[in-house]
C-alpha positions, -999 to +999 in steps of 0.1 A: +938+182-482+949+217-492+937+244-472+905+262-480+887+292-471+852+285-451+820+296-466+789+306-454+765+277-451+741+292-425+707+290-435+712+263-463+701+227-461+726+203-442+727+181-473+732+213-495+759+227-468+778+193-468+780+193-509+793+224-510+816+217-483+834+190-507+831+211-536+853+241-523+875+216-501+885+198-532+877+167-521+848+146-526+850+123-494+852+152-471+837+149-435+816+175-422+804+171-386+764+184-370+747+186-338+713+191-331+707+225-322+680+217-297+705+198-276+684+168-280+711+143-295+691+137-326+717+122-349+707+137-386+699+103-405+684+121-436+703+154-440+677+168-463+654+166-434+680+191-413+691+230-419+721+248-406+716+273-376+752+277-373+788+268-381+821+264-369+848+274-383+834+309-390+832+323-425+864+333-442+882+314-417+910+288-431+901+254-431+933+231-426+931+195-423+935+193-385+906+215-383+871+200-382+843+219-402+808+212-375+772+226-385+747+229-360+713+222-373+677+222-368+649+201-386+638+220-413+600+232-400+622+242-364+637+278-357+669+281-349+675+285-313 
């Protein structure tokens, strides 16, 4: 994977946030990581049902391929903590 510059995701859909992910990482099987942001260990079986509070690498940060990209959501009718 070739290095790529991080975008802002915060505030999109998981499912939207992931797509993009691959789209500017060049590669169609890439694998973004999420936590619930409630700390309550829901794992995010429908990703449309999930938005992203946060992220991590930080925008404009370079993503290399021993970096993971992690979004930490909430479901979409909760706040962001």
């Amino acid at each position: 994977m070739a290095p790529f510059i991080m975008p802002s995701e915060v505030g999109k859909g998981l499912q939207a946030a992931q797509d993009h992910i691959q789209s500017v990482s060049g590669d169609p099987f890439y694998i973004s990581l999420s936590d619930d942001a409630l700390a309550l260990g829901r794992p995010q079986i429908n990703d449309s049902n999930w938005h992203v509070c946060s992220q991590s690498p930080a925008p404009g940060s370079t993503v290399t391929s021993d970096l993971e990209v992690t979004f930490t959501v909430a479901k979409l009718d909760e706040a962001c903590p």
